[in-house]
C-alpha positions in Angstrom: -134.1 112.1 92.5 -132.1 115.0 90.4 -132.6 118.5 91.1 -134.6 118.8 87.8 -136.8 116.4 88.2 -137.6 117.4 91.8 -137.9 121.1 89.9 -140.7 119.3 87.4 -142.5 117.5 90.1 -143.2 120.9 92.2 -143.6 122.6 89.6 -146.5 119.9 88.1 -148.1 120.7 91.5 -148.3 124.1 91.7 -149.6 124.6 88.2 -152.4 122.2 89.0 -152.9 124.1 92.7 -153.8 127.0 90.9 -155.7 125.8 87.9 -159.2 126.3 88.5 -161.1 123.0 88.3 -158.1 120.9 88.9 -157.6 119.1 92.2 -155.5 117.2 94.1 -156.5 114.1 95.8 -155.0 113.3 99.1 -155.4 109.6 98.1 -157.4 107.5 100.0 -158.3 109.4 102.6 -160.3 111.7 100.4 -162.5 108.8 98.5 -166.3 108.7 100.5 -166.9 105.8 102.8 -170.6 104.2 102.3 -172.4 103.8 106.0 -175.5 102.4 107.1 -177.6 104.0 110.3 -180.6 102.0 111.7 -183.3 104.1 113.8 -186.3 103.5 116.0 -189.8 105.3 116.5 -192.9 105.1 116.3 -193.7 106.3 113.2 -191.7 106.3 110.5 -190.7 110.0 110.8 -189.6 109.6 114.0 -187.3 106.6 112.9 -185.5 108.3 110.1 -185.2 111.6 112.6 -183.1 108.6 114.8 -181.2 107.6 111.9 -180.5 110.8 111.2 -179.6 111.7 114.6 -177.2 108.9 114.7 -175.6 110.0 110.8 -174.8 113.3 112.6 -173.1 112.0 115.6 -170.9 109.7 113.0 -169.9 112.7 111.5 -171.3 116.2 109.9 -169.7 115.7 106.5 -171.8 112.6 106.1 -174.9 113.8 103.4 -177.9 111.3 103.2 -178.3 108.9 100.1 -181.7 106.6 100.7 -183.8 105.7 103.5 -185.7 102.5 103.5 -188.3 102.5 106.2 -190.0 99.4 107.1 -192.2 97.8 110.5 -189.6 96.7 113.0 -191.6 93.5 114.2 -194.3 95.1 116.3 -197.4 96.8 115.5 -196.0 100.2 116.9 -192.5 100.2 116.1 -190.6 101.7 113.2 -187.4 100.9 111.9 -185.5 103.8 109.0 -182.1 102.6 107.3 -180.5 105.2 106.1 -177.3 104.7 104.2 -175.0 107.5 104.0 -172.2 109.0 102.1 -169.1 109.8 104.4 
């Protein structure tokens, strides 16, 4: 590459690093990652606290989209999907 258009390029990226509202993505590495937690308890409460639980092990920056709660099979068991954005 010349010197000018190296010249151009920087300069392209500072002006957009400090106009406000403009952003520059770190390709894909920034885009959100969908994930799915499954929790346990015995009421449904307690199953999406589980799910929840397990979301914030994964990782803090993870912010909760829908939970689904539904009978896991038994009388006294609950079962909370949470899906996640990451």
């Amino acid at each position: 590459m010349n010197g000018r258009v190296t010249r151009a390029v920087a300069g392209a990226a500072l002006t957009a690093a400090l106009v406000p509202g403009v952003a520059l993505a770190a390709g894909p590495a920034a885009a959100a990652e969908t994930r799915t937690f499954v929790g346990y308890g015995a009421i449904p409460s307690d199953a999406h606290a589980d799910a929840e639980a397990q979301m914030r092990a994964y990782s803090s920056s993870c912010v909760e989209v829908s939970t689904t709660s539904s009978p896991a099979g038994s009388a006294h068991t609950w079962k909370a999907t949470l899906t996640a954005s990451c």
